[in-house]
C-alpha positions in Angstrom: 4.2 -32.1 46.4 1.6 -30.8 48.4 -2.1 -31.0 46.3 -3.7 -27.2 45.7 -7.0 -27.2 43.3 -5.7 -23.6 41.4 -8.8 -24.3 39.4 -11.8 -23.4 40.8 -14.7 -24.9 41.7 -18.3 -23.5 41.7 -20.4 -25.4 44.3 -23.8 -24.3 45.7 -24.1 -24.1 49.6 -26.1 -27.3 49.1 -23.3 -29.4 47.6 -20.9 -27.9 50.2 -22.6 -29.1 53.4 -23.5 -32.1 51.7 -21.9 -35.7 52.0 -20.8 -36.0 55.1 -18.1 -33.0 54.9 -17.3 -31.1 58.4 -15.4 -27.9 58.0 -13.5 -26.7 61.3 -12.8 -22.8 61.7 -9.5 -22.7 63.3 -9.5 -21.9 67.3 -8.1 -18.9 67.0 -9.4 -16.9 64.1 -11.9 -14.5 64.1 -15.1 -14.3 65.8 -18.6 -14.1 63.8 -18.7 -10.4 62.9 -21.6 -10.3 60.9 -23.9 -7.6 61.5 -27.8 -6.0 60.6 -26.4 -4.8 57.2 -24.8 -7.6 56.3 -27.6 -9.5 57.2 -30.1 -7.9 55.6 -28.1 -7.4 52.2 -27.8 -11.3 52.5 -31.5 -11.6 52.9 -32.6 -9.8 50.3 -30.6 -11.0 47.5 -32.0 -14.6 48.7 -35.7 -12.7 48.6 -34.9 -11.8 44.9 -33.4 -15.0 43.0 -35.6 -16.8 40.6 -35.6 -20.1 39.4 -33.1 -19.9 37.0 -30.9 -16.8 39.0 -28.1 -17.5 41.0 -26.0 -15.5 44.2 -22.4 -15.1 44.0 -20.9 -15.8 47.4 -17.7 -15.6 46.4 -14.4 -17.3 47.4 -14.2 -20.1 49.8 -10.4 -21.0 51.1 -10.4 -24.0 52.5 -7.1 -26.3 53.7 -7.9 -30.2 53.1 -7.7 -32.4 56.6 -8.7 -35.6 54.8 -11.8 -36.6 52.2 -13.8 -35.5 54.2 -12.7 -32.7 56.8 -11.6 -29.0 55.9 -10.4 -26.0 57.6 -11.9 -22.7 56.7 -9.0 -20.2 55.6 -11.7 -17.6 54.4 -15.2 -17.9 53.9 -16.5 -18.2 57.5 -18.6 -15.4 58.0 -20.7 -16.3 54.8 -20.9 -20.6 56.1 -22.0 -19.1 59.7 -24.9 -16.4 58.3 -26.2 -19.3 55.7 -26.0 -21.4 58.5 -28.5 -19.6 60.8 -30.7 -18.9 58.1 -31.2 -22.8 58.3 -31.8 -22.5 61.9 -34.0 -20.2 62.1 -36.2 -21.8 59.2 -35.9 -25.0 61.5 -37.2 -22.9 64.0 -40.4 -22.3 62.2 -40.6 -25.6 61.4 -40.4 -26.9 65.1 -43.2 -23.6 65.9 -45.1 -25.9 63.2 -44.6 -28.8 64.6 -46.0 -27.2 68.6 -48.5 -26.0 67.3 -49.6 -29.7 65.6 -49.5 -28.6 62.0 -48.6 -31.8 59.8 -46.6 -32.9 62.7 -45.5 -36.3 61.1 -44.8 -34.5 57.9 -43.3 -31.5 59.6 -40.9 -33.6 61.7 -39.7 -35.7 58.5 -38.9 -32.1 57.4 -36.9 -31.2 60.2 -34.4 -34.5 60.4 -33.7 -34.0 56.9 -32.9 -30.7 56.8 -30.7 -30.9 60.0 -29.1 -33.9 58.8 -28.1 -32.1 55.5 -26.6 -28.8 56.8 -26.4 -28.9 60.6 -25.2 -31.9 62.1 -25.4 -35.9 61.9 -25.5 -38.6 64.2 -22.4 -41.1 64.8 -23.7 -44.6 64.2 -21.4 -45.7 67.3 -21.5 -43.0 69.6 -24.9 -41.5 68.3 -23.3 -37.9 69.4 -24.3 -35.0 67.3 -21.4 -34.2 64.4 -21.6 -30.3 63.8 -20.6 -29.5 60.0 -19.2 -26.4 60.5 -17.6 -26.1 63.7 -16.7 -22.7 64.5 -13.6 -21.1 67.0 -13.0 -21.4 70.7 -15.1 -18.1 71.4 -17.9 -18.7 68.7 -18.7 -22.9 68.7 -20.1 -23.2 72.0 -22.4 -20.6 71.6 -23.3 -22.1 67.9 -23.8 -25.7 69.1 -26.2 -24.7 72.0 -28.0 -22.4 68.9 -27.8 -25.3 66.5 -29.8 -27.6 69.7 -32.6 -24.9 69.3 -32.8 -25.1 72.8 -33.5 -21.9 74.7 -32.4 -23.7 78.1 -28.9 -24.3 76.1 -28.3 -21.0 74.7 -29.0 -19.5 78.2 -26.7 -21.9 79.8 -23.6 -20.7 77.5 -21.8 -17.5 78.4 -22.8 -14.3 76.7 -24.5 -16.6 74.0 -27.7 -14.3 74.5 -25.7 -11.2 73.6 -23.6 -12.8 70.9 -24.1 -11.7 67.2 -24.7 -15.5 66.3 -27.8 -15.3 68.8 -29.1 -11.8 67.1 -28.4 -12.9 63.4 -30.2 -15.5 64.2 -32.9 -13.8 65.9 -33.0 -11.3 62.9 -33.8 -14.4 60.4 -36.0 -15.8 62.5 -38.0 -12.5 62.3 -38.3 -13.4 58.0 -41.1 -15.0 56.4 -40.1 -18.1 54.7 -43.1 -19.8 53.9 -47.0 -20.9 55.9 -46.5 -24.4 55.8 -43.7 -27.0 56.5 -44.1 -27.5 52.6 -42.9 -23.7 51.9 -40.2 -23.6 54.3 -38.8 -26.9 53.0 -39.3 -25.7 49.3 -37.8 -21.8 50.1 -34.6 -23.8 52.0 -34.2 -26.0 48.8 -34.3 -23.3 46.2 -32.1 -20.7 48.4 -29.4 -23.4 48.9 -29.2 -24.4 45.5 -28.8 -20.7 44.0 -25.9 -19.8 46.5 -23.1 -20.4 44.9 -19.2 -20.6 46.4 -15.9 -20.4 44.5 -13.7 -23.6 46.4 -10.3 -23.3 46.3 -8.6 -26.2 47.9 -5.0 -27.3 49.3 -3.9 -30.0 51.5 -0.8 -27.5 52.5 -1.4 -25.5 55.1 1.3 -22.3 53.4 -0.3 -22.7 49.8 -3.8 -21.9 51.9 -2.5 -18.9 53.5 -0.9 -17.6 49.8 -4.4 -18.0 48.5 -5.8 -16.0 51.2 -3.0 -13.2 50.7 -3.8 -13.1 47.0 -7.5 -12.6 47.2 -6.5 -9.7 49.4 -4.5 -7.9 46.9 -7.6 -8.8 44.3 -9.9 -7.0 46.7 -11.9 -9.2 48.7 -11.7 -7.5 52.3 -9.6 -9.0 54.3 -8.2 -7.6 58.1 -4.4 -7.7 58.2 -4.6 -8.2 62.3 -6.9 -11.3 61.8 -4.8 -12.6 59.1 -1.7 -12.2 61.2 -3.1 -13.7 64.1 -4.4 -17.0 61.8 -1.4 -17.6 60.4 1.0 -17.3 63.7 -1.5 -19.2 65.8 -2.0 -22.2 63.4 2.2 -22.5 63.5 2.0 -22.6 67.4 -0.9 -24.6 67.5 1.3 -27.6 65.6 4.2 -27.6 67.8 4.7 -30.3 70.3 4.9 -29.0 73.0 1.9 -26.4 72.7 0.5 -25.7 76.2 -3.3 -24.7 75.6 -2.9 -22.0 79.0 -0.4 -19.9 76.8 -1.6 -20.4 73.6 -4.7 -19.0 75.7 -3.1 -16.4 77.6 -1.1 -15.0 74.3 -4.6 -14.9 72.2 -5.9 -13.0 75.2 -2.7 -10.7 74.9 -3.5 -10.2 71.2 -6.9 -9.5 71.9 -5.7 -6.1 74.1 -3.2 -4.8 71.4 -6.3 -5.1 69.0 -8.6 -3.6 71.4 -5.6 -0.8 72.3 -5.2 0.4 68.7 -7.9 -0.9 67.1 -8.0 -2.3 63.6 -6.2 0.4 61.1 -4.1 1.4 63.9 -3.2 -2.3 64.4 -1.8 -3.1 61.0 -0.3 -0.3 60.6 2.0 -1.3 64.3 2.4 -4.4 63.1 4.0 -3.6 59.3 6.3 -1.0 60.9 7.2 -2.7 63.9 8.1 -5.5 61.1 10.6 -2.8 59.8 13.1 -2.5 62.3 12.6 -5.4 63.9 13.6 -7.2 60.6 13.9 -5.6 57.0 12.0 -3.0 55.2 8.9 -4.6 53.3 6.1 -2.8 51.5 1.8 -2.8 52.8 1.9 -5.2 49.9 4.0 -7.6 50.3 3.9 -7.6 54.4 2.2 -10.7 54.8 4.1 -12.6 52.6 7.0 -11.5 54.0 6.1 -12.2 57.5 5.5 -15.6 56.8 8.4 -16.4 55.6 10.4 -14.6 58.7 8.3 -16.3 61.3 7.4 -19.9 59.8 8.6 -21.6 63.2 7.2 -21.3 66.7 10.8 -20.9 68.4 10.5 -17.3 65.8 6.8 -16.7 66.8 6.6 -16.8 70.6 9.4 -14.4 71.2 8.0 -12.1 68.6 4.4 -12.3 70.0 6.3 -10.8 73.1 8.1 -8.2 71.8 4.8 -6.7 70.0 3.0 -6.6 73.1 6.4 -4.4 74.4 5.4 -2.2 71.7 1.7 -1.5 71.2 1.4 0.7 74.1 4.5 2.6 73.2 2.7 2.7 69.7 -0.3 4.1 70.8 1.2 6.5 73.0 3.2 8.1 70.1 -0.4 8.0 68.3 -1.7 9.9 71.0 0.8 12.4 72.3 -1.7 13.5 75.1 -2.6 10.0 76.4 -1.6 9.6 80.5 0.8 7.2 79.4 3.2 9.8 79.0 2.6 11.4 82.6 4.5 8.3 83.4 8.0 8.5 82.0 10.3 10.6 82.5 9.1 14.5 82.4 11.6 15.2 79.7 9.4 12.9 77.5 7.0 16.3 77.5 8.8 17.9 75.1 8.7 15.1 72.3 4.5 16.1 72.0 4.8 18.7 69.9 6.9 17.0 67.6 4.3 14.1 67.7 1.0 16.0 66.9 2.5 17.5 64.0 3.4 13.8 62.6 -0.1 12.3 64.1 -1.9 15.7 62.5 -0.3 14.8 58.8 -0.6 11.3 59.5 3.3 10.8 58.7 3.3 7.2 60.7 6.1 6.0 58.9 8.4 8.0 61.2 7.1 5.9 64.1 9.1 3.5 63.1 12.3 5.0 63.9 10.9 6.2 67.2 9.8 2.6 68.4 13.0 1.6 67.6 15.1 4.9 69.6 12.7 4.9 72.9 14.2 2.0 74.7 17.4 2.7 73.3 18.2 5.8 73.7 18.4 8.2 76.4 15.2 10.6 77.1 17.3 14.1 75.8 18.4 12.2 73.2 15.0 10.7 71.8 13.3 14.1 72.2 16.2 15.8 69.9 15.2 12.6 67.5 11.6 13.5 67.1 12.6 17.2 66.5 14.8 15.7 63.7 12.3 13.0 62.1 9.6 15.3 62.3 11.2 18.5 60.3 12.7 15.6 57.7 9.2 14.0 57.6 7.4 17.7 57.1 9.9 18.9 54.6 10.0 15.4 52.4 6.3 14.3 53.1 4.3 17.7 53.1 5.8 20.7 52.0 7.7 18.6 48.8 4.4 16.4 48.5 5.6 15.4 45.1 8.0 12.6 46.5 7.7 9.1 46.7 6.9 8.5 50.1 8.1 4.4 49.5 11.7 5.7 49.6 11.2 7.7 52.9 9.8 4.3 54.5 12.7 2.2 53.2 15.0 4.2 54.8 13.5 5.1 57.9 13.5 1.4 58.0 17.3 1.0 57.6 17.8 3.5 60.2 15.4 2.3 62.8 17.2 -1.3 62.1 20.5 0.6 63.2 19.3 1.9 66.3 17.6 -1.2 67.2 20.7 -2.8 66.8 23.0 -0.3 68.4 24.9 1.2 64.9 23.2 4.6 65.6 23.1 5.4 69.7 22.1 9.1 69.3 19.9 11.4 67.8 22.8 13.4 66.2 24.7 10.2 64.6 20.9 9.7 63.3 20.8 12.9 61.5 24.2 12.6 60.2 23.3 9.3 58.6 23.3 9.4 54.9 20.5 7.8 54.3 18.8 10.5 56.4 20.3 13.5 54.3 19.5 12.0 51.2 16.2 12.0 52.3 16.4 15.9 53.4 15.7 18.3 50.4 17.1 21.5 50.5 16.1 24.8 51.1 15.2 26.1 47.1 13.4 22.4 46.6 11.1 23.3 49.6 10.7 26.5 48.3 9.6 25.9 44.9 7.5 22.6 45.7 5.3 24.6 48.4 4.7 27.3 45.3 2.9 25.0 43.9 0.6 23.9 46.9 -2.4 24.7 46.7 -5.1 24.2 49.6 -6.8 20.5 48.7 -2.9 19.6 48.6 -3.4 20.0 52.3 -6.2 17.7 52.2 -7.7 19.0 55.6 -8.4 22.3 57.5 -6.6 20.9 60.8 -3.6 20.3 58.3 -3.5 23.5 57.3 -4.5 25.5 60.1 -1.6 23.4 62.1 1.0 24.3 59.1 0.5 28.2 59.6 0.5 27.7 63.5 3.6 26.6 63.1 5.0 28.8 61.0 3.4 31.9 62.5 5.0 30.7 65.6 8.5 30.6 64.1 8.2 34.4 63.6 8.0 34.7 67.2 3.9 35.2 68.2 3.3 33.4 71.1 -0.1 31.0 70.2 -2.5 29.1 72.1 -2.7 26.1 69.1 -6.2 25.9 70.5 -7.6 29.3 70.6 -7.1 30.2 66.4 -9.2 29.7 63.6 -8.5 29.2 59.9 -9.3 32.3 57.8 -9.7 32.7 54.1 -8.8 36.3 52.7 -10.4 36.4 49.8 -14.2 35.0 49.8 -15.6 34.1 46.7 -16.9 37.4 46.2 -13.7 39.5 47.2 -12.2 37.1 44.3 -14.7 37.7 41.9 -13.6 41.7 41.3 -10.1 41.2 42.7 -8.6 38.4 40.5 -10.6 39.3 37.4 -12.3 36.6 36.5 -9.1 33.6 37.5 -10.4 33.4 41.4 -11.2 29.4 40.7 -7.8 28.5 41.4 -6.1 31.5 43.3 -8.8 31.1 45.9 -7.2 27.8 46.8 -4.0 28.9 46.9 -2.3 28.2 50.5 -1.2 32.3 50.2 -4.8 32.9 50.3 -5.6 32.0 54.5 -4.6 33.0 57.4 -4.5 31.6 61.2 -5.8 34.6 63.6 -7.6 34.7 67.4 -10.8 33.5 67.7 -12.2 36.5 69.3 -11.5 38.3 65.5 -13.7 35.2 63.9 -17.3 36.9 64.0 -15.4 40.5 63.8 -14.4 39.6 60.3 -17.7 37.9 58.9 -18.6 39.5 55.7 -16.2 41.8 55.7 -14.1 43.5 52.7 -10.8 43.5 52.2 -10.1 47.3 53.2 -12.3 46.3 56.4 -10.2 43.1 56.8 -6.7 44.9 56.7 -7.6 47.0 60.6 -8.2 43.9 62.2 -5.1 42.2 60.6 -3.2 44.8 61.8 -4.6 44.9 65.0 -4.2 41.3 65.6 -0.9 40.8 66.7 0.0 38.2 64.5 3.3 38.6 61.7 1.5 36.6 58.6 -2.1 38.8 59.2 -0.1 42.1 59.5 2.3 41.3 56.8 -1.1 41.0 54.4 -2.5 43.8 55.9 0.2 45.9 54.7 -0.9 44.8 50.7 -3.5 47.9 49.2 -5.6 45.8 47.4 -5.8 41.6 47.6 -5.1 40.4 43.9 -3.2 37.8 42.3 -0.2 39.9 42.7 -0.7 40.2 46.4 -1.7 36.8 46.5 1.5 35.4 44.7 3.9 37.9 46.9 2.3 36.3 50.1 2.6 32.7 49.1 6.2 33.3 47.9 6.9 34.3 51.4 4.8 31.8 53.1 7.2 29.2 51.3 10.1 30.9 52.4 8.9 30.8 55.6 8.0 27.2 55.5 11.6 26.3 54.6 12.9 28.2 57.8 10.3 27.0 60.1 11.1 22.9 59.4 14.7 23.6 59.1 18.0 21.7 60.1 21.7 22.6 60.1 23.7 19.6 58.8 27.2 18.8 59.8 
C-alpha cells in the first residue's frame, strides 16, 4: 500500500533544502506567477520576525521519487520566491566579494550558502545539481539565474522579461545586511523562521487527493492548472509518450486558457464534463475527473475534444464575437437568446447548447436557445428562490441525450420531462417575482435588461442600447409618498423604469406630477401605464409591480405539449 505521511510535518525552509534533497516541479505545471504584491507581502513578513517569531508558509504537497528526490504537487511558487531571495542575497555577497571586502571570508560565505539551498556539485561528473528544478518553461531561465551570470540570463529566451528575472531583481533591490557577516546571519535567521507544513506520498493519486482537499479547505488553487497537472503527469508515464505532442497538446492548452481565460476556463471545463460524461458538482469535479480519465488512451481523445469546444464556448460567452459571422446566418438569431443568459450569468445552460450545436441543425438549435433561455429566466431569475444544483443536474442529463443522439430536436428537448419539471408555472412566477426586490437583481444591467425585455413584449420597438434605468420614486419623492416605509418600497423592482435616453436629463430632479408628462410622452407601455397613477405611493407601487410580474410571466413564456 502506497506510503502517504497524513501527519504533518512542520519543517523550516532550511531543513527542506537541506541534505542533499532535489525537488522537481513537474514539466508541465504552472509557470512562476509570483508578482510585486506577493513579493513584497513576502518580504516584509521576513523584515518583521524576531528571534523567537516564526512565518507560516503553509502547505507543501510533495509526491516521494526516492529518499531523496520529490515532486512538487503544491508549494512551488513559495520554494521559487524563497529561492531568489537566496540569490539575490548571493548577489550582494559576490558585489562584496568585486569590490575586495573580506574576499576569502566572503567567498567561504558564498559556497556554503549555495551548497545548502541552490545547487551541489556531483563528485563524479562535478556538474551543478539544482535543488529545486523548476518546469519546461521556467528551469532554464532559473538555472542561468541561479549561475548569477548576466551573460547566461541574456543568452536564455525571454529570461530578461520573465517574473523569476524581476522577482529577483525586486529582492536584490532589499537591504540584507553591510557586510558578508550580516547577509550570512539575515539568510540564517530568515530560513530558520519559515516554516512549511510537508505532506508526503510515494503515490502519485494520494498526492493529487491532498491537493484537491486543501482546495476545498481554502488554500487557492486554479482548477485549469490543476487539470492540466493531473492529465499531463498520466501522459507523461505512458510508454509510448512522444515529447512533440505532449508539446504540441500543452501548447494547445495554453490557447483554450489564453481564449477564455481562467474563470471562464473552469467553468468550460466542469460543464463540458457534464455532457460529455455525468453530471458532477464545482465540488466534487476534480475528483471525479480523475477517476473518468485515469488512463492516457481516455486523456488524449478528451484533450481533443475540449479544444473542439472552447471556441464554441467562448463564442456562446460572447454572442457578438466574429466567430459567429462565420456560421451559418441563421446562427444570428440565437444572440439574443445568449445575452440574456451571458447578462444573468446563467452558464449552466451552456451546457446543453455545447452539446446541441454540432448536433443539431441551425433552425433547430436557435428554437433550443429560445427554449433554454425562457426555462433558465423563469427557474433561475424570476423564481430566484430555487436550487439552482437541480437545474444543472438536469440540464446535464439532457445535454448527455443530445450528445448521444436520444433527443435530435429542440422540440423533443422541451418535451423532455426532466425539462418540464424544471419549468414553474405561470402563478409560481408570479408570486416569486412579488417578492423581488431590486438587490435581488444584483446589478443595474440585470435589471435594466429584464424591463427591456419585457417592455418589448408589449410591443415598443427598443434600441437595447439607447435606454437608461430610471427610479420613480427618489428618496425624497419617497419620503412624503410612502409615509415614513420608503426603506424598502424604494427597492422594490415596481419602483424603475427603462425609458430613452434623450428623457434622462429631462427628468433630473423632477416630481412625480412633473415625471407623469414625460412618461406619457415617451412612447413606452410600462412609463405610460405609471403615468396613468395620480400620486406614486405604496399602493401605486404594489399595483405596478403586480403587473410587472404578470408581465414577466408572459414575456419568458412557453406553451407545452
Amino acid at each position: 500500500m502506497p506510503r502517504v505521511s497524513m501527519e504533518p510535518t512542520n519543517q523550516t525552509f532550511q531543513e527542506l533544502m537541506g541534505n542533499g534533497v532535489m525537488y522537481q516541479v513537474p514539466r508541465f505545471q504552472r509557470d512562476y506567477a509570483w508578482e510585486q504584491t506577493q513579493w513584497e507581502d513576502l518580504w516584509g513578513d521576513i523584515q518583521q520576525l524576531s528571534e523567537t517569531e516564526y512565518h507560516y508558509m503553509g502547505y507543501l504537497v510533495l509526491q516521494q521519487v526516492d529518499a531523496q528526490s520529490y515532486v512538487v504537487v503544491d508549494g512551488q511558487q513559495r520554494l521559487i520566491s524563497l529561492s531568489l531571495i537566496i540569490l539575490a542575497a548571493l548577489q550582494q555577497l559576490q558585489s562584496l566579494i568585486q569590490e575586495g571586502q573580506e574576499v576569502e571570508a566572503n567567498q567561504v560565505r558564498f559556497h556554503e550558502l549555495s551548497w545548502r539551498f541552490i545547487s551541489t556539485q556531483d563528485p563524479i561528473s562535478l556538474r551543478l545539481q539544482h535543488k529545486l528544478s523548476l518546469n519546461r518553461h521556467n528551469d532554464p531561465c532559473f538555472k542561468a539565474l541561479s549561475t548569477l551570470s548576466k551573460q547566461q540570463v541574456t543568452e536564455v529566451s525571454a529570461c530578461e522579461e520573465s517574473l523569476l528575472n524581476k522577482g529577483l531583481a525586486f529582492f536584490r533591490k532589499q537591504f540584507f545586511g553591510n557586510t558578508g557577516a550580516e547577509i550570512a546571519t539575515f539568510v540564517e535567521h530568515f530560513t530558520c523562521r519559515v516554516v512549511f507544513t510537508r505532506l508526503v506520498t510515494s503515490d502519485e493519486g494520494n498526492a493529487y487527493k491532498i491537493f484537491e482537499t486543501l482546495n476545498t479547505q481554502g488554500v487557492p488553487l486554479s482548477t485549469p492548472d490543476s487539470v492540466k497537472n493531473y492529465l499531463f503527469s498520466v501522459l507523461l508515464k505512458a510508454p509510448n509518450a512522444s515529447t512533440s505532442e505532449l508539446d504540441a497538446l500543452e501548447q494547445q492548452w495554453q490557447q483554450m486558457t489564453n481564449l477564455l481565460g481562467k474563470q471562464d476556463c473552469t467553468d468550460f471545463l466542469r460543464y463540458h464534463y457534464n455532457f460529455q460524461f455525468s453530471y458532477v458538482s464545482r465540488k466534487n469535479f476534480f475528483n471525479a475527473l480523475r477517476k473518468q480519465l485515469n488512463t492516457s488512451e481516455a486523456i488524449y481523445p478528451y484533450l481533443n475534444n475540449l479544444q473542439d469546444y472552447a471556441s464554441l464556448y467562448y463564442a456562446l460567452t460572447h454572442p457578438n464575437d466574429a466567430w459567429w459571422q462565420q456560421q451559418d446566418k441563421i446562427y444570428i438569431e440565437a444572440q439574443a437568446y445568449l445575452t440574456t443568459l451571458n447578462v444573468f450569468n446563467i452558464k449552466a445552460a451552456f451546457t446543453v447548447l455545447m452539446a446541441a450545436f454540432f448536433n443539431f441543425t441551425a433552425p433547430e438549435f436557435v428554437k433550443l436557445c429560445r427554449f433554454v433561455t425562457v426555462l433558465s429566466v423563469r427557474y433561475g431569475v424570476l423564481c430566484c428562490h430555487l436550487p439552482l444544483s437541480e437545474q444543472e443536474s438536469h440540464y446535464s442529463q439532457l445535454a448527455i441525450a443530445i450528445y448521444t443522439g436520444v433527443l435530435n430536436r429542440a422540440g423533443a428537448v422541451k418535451n423532455n420531462a426532466l425539462f418540464k419539471s424544471l419549468y414553474p408555472d405561470d402563478q409560481t412566477v408570479i408570486v416569486a417575482f412579488k417578492t423581488q426586490s431590486l438587490p435581488n437583481v444584483q446589478t443595474t444591467e440585470q435589471l435594466r435588461h429584464l424591463l427591456t425585455e419585457i417592455e418589448c413584449s408589449l410591443g415598443t420597438s427598443i434600441d437595447p442600447d439607447t435606454v437608461f434605468l430610471e427610479t420613480i420614486g427618489t428618496d425624497e419623492l419617497c419620503t412624503s409618498a410612502f409615509n415614513g416605509h420608503c426603506h424598502d418600497l424604494k427597492d422594490r423592482i415596481g419602483n424603475a423604469l427603462v425609458l430613452p435616453q434623450y428623457l434622462q436629463k429631462s427628468l433630473l430632479h423632477k416630481s412625480f406630477a412633473e415625471k407623469r408628462a414625460l412618461y406619457s410622452e415617451s412612447g413606452f407601455q410600462l412609463a405610460r401605464l405609471v403615468a396613468s397613477y395620480p400620486v406614486w405611493d405604496a399602493a401605486h407601487l404594489g399595483q405596478f409591480h403586480n403587473r410587472l410580474a404578470e408581465y414577466a410571466a408572459k414575456t419568458w413564456h412557453l406553451h407545452q405539449d
